[in-house]
C-alpha positions in Angstrom: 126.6 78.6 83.3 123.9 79.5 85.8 121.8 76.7 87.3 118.8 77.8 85.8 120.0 77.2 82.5 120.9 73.7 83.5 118.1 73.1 84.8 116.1 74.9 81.8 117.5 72.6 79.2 116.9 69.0 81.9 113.2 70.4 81.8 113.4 70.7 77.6 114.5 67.1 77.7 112.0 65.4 79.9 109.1 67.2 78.4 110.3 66.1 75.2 108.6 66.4 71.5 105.1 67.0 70.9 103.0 64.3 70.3 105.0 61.8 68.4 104.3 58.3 67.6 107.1 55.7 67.8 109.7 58.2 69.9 111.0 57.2 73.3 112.0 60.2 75.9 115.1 58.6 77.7 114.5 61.6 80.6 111.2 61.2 81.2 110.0 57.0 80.2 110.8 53.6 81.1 109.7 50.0 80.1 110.8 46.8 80.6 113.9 46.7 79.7 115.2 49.6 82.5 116.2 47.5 85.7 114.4 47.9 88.8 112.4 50.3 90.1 111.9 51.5 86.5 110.0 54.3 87.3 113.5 56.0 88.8 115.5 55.1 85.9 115.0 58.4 83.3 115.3 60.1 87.6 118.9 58.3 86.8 119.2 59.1 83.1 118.2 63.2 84.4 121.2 63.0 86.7 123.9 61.2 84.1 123.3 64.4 81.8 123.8 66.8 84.2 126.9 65.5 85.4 128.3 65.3 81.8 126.9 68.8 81.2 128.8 69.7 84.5 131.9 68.5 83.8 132.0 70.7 80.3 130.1 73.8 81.1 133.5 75.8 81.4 135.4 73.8 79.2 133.7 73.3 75.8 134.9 74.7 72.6 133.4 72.3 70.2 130.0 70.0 69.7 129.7 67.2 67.4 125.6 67.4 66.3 124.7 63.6 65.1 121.2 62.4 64.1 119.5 61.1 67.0 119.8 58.3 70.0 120.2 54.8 69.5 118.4 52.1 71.6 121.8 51.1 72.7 123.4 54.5 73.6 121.5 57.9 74.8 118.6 55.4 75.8 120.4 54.2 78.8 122.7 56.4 79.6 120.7 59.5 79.0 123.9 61.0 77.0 124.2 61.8 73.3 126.7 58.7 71.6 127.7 57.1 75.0 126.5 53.5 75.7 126.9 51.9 79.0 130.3 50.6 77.9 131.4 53.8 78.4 130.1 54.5 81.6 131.8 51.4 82.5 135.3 51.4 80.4 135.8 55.4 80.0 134.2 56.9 83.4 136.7 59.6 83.6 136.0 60.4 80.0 132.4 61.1 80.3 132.1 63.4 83.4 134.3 63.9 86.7 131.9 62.0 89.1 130.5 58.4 88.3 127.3 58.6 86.4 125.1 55.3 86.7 123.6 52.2 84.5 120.1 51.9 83.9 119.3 48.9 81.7 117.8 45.7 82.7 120.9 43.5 82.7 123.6 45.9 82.6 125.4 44.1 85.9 125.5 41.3 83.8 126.7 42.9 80.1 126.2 46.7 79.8 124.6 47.9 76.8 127.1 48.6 73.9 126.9 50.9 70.8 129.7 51.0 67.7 129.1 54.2 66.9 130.0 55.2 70.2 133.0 53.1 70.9 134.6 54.8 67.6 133.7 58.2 68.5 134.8 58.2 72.4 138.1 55.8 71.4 138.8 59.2 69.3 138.1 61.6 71.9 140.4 59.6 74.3 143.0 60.1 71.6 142.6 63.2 71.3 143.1 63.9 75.4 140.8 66.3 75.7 137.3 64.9 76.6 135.6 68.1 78.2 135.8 70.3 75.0 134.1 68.1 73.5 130.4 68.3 73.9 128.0 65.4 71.8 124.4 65.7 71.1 121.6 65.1 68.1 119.5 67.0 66.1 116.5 65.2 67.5 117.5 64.2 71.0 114.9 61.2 71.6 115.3 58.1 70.5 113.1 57.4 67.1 111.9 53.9 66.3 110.3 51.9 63.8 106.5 51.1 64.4 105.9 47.7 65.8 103.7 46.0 63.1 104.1 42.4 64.2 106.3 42.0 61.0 109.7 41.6 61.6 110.6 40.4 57.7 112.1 44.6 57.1 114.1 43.9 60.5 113.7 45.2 64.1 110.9 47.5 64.8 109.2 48.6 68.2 111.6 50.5 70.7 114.2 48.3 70.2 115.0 49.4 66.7 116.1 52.9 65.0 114.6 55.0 62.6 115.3 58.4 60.5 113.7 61.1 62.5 111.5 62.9 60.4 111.3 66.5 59.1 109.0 67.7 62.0 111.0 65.6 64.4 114.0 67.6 63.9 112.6 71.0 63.8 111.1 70.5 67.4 114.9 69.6 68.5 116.3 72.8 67.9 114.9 73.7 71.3 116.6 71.3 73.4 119.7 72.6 71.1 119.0 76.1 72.0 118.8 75.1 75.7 122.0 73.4 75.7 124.2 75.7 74.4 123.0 78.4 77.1 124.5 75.8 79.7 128.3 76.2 78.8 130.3 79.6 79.2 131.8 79.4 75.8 130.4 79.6 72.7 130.9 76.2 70.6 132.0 75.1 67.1 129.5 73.4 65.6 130.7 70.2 63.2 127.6 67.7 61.6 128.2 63.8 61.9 126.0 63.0 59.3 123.7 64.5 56.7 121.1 64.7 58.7 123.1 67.3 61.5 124.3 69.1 58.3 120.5 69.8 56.9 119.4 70.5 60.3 122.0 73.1 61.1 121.0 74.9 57.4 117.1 74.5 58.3 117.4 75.8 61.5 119.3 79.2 60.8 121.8 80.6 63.1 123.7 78.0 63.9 126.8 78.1 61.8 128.2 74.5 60.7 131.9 74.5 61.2 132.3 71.4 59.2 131.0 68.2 57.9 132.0 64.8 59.2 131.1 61.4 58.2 128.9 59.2 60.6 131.1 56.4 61.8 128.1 53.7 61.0 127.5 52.1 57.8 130.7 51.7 56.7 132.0 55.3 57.8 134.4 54.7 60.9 137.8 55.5 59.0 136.5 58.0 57.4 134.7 59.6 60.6 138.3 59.1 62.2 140.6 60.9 60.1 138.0 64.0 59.6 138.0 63.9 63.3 141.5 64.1 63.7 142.0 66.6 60.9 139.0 68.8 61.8 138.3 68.3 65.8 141.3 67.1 67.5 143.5 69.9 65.2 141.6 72.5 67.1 141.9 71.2 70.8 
């Protein structure tokens, strides 16, 4: 990988999507829920990437393409399916030098994310956690508008949302970016139907397999098409 490619793709990231409503740029914005001084927190979230990006550029075979960051995960740690737990529980899992928390109250209770905690409690399993490369089909986090109606559940940027159509067209250029960073070329596997139909929409991109999203009910399965799919191939 040459460091303009690197830094390329960190570039992609914190210039983010057109102009969308309701989408937060973990690289490039900050509110009040980042602890202090906010403003150096996606500075912090920049950083976290690349040193996860660094640790797999010469070691990746395969990516797992999910849907897009949660307000728990890729929000605060600035890395596809990886909450602050991880940072904290798994530090030798997610890159070789310590990467940092950025959330409000994380010395008190570090953000946590299921979905994450299933999928990197299968990558320990599988002992091989720099082949394995995670990231979405729309890499910012998406989020329900804040209507001042919380009857339909969470909105505002501490909610999730689908991304749209659009939304996940204009991420095929941070995936483009980031496959340039690593010296091998990956297998591709969806978590999820919205990874799969992204992967057909884009073009070029062959999907090496399907594999259940671990939320809603989907953990077991996610688990044993990981091992039978992923881990077989490490």
């Amino acid at each position: 990988m040459s460091p303009t490619a690197l830094r390329e793709f960190i570039a992609t990231l914190e210039k983010g999507p057109a102009d969308r409503p309701c989408v937060f740029n973990p690289w490039r914005d900050q509110d009040e829920r980042d602890r202090a001084p906010r403003r150096e927190m996606p500075r912090i979230r920049r950083e976290n990437m690349e040193g996860y990006i660094e640790a797999r550029r010469g070691h990746a075979r395969v990516m797992l393409l999910g849907e897009a960051p949660s307000h728990r995960g890729c929000r605060f740690t600035g890395i596809a399916f990886c909450s602050e737990a991880e940072l904290v529980h798994k530090p030798d899992l997610v890159a070789r030098r310590n990467l940092t928390l950025t959330s409000r109250d994380a010395a008190a209770k570090p953000q946590r994310e299921r979905s994450a905690a299933v999928i990197w409690s299968e990558i320990e399993r599988a002992g091989h956690p720099f082949e394995i490369v995670l990231w979405n089909a729309f890499p910012w986090h998406p989020y329900r508008a804040d209507i001042g109606d919380a009857s339909d559940g969470p909105c505002g940027p501490s909610s999730n949302r689908k991304p749209r159509l659009g939304e996940v067209a204009e991420g095929r250029r941070a995936f483009d970016a980031l496959l340039r960073c690593f010296t091998h070329q990956l297998e591709i596997f969806a978590v999820g139907k919205v990874a799969e139909d992204a992967l057909a929409r884009w073009g070029g991109a062959e999907c090496a397999g399907y594999i259940r999203h671990p939320a809603q009910g989907g953990e077991q399965l996610f688990r044993s098409q990981f091992r039978s799919q992923v881990a077989a191939r490490l």
